[in-house]
C-alpha positions in Angstrom: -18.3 -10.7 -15.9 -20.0 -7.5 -14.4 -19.0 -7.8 -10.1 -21.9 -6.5 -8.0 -19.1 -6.1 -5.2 -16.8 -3.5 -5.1 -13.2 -4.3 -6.4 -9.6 -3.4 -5.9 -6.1 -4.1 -6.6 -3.4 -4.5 -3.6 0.1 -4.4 -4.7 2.7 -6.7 -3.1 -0.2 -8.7 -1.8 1.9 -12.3 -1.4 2.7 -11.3 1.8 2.7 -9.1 4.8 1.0 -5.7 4.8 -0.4 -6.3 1.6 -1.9 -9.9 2.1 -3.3 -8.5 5.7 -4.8 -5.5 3.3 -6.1 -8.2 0.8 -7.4 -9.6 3.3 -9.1 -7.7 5.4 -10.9 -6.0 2.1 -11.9 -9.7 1.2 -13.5 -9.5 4.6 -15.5 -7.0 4.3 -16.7 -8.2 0.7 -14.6 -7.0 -1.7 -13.6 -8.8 -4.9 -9.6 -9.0 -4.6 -6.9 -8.9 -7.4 -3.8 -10.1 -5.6 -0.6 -8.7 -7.3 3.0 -9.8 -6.5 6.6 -10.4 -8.9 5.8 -14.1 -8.4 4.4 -16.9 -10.9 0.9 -17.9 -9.3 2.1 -21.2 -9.1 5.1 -19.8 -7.1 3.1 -18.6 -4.6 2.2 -20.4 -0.8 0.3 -22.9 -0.9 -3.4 -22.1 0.0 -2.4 -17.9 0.0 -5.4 -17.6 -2.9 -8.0 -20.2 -1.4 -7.6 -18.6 2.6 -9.0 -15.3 0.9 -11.8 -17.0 -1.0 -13.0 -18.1 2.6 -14.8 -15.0 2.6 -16.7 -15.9 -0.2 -15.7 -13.2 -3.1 -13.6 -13.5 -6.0 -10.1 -13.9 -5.6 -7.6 -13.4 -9.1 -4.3 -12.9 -8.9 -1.9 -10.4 -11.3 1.8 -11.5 -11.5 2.9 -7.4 -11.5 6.3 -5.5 -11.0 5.5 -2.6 -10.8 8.8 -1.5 -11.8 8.3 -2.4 -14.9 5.8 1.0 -15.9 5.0 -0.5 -19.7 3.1 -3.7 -17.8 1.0 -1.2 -15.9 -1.8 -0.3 -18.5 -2.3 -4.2 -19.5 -2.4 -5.6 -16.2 -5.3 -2.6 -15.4 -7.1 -3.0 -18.3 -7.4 -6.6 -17.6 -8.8 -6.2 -14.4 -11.2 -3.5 -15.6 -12.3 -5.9 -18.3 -12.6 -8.9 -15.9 -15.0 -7.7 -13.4 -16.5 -4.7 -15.3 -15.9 -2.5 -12.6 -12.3 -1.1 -10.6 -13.3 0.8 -7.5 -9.6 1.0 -5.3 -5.8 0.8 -5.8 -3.8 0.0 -2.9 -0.3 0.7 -3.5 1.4 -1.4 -0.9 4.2 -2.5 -3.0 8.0 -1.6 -1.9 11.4 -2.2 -0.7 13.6 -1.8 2.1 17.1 -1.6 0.5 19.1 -3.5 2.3 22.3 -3.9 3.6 21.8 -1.0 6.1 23.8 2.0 4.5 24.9 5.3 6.3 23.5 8.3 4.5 27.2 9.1 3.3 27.8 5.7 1.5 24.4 5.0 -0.2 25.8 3.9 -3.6 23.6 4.8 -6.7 22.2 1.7 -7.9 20.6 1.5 -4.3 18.7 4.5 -4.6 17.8 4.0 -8.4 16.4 0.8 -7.2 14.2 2.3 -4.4 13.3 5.2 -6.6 12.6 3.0 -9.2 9.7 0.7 -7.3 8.6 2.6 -4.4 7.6 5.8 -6.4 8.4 5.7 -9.7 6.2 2.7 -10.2 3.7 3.9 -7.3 3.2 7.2 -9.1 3.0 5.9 -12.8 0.5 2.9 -11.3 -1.5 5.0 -9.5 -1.6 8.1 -13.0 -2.7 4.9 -15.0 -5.2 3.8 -12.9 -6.7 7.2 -12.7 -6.9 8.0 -16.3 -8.4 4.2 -16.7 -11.0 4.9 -14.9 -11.9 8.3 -15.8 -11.8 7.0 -19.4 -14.2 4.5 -18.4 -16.6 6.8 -17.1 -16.1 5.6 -13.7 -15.9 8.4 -11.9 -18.6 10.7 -9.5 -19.5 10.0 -5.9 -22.3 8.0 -6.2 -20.0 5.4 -5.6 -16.7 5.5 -3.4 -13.4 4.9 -5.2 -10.3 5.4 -3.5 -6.3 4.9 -3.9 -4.4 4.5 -1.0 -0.8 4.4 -0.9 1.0 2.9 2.0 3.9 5.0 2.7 5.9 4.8 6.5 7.0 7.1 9.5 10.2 7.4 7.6 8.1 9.6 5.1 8.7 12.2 8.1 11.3 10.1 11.2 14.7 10.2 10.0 16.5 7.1 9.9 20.7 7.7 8.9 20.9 4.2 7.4 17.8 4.2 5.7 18.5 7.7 3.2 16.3 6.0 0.1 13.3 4.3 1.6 13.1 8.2 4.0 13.6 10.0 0.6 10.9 7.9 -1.4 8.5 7.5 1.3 8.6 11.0 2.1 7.9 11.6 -2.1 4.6 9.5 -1.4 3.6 12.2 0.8 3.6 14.5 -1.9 2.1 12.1 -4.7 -0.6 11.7 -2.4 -1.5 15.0 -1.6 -0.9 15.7 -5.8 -3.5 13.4 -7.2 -5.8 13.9 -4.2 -6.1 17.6 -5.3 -6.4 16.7 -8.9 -9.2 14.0 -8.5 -11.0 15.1 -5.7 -13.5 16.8 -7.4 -13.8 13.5 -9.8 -15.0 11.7 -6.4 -12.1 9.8 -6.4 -10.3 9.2 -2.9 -6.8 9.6 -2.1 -5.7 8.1 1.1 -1.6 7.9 2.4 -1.1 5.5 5.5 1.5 5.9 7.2 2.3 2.2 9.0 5.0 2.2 12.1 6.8 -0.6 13.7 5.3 -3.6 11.9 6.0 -7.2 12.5 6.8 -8.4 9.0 9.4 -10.2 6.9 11.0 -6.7 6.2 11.4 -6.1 9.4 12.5 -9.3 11.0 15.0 -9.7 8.4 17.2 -6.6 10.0 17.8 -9.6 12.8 18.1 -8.0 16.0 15.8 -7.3 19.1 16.4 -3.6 18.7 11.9 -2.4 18.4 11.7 -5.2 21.2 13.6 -3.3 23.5 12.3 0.7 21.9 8.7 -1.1 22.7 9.8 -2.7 25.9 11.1 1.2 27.4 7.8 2.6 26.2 8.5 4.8 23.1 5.6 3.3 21.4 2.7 4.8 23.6 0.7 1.5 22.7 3.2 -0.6 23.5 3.1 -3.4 21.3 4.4 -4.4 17.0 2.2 -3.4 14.8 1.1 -6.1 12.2 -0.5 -6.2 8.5 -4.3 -6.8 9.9 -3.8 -3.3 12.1 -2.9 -1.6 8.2 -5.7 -3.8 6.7 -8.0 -3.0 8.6 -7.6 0.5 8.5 -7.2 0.3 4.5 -10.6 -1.5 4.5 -12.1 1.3 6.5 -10.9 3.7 4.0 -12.1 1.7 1.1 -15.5 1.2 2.2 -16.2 4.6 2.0 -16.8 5.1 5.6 -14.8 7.9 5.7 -16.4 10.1 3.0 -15.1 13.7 3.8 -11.2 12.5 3.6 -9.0 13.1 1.3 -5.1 13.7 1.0 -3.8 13.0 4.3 -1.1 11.2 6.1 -3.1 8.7 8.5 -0.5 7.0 11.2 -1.0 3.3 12.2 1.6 3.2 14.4 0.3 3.3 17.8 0.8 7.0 18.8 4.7 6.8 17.8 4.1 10.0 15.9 2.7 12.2 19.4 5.0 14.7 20.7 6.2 14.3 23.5 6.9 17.2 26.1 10.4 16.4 28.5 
């Protein structure tokens, strides 16, 4: 098939920020390849048929993207589906848990976080931009884009957090790295930066700790963020409506990152 709409690729899509990205592109028309570790038939019940509300094409791509040898069949594929491959989100990532002061992290807790939130992010997002330039689908008659969803611990320390702060913060500079080198390709490079978000992730640290930062006002708009806040803002990006953009850090997170003078 040859899509007349515009198509992209969210990573870690089953859920949370990246099912609020998926949809939120599927929204505003795109054709949605929904990627996750999972089986399709492992996945919610109805998670694939809410999307195709909208009335695109909806596929899904069982993809760890860990695992850097799957990475160039499951983009081929994709290209070869829909004739066409306009954005990569990398939402895909981990939050190692337990809770680890920086002087304890064991190594097979930062391998792992190395492993899928920027070794696999950099080596998906490398593959997806030679795919397309060997396609020929490059230029900027039509906008292509790759975002990669990174955090404020890409720049706000966090003691018991040392390998999601040390990848995140890497993002930063993958970003900014294939930004420079595609730009003049007219292909879009986009980090967002999400903040306090009400997800799985973060309701599985089990305490009312963000309630109460929220509640005393250290998030100037005082409320959680949630995935349709990042989709939304994702969707914006994608659609091109920001044309003149290119390698920067874009904060969701409700004015957490302002400084603030005592």
């Amino acid at each position: 098939m040859s899509s007349s709409r515009p198509v992209a690729l969210v990573t870690g899509s089953a859920q949370g920020l990246g099912l609020g990205t998926a949809t939120e592109l599927a929204r505003n028309g795109f054709d949605v390849v929904v990627s996750d570790l999972h089986d399709e038939a492992e996945l919610p019940d109805g998670l694939l048929d809410g999307l195709r509300k909208f009335g695109t094409t909806i596929a899904y791509r069982r993809l760890d993207i860990s695992d850097v040898n799957s990475h160039q069949r499951v983009l081929v594929d994709i290209a070869d589906t829909f004739g066409r491959f306009d954005t990569l989100v990398n939402n895909a990532g981990i939050a190692t848990r337990p809770l680890t002061d920086v002087l304890d992290i064991p190594l097979e807790m930062f391998d792992r976080a190395v492993d899928i939130n920027l070794r696999g992010t950099f080596f998906l997002t490398q593959a997806y931009a030679n795919l397309i330039i060997e396609r020929g689908w490059t230029g900027f008659e039509t906008y292509r884009s790759i975002v990669i969803v990174s955090s404020i611990a890409a720049e706000m320390v966090n003691l018991d957090r040392a390998p999601y702060c040390i990848t995140k913060s890497a993002l930063s500079m993958v970003t900014k790295l294939f930004a420079k080198r595609l730009a003049p390709l007219g292909v879009h490079v986009h980090e967002i930066r999400p903040g306090l978000m009400r997800t799985a992730m973060t309701a599985s640290t089990g305490n009312n700790k963000i309630d109460d930062l929220i509640n005393d006002g250290y998030v100037p708009i005082p409320r959680w963020g949630g995935p349709k806040d990042i989709g939304e803002t994702i969707a914006t990006l994608a659609l091109g409506r920001m044309p003149y953009l290119t390698g920067q850090a874009i904060w969701v997170a409700g004015g957490l990152n302002l400084p603030i003078a005592p």
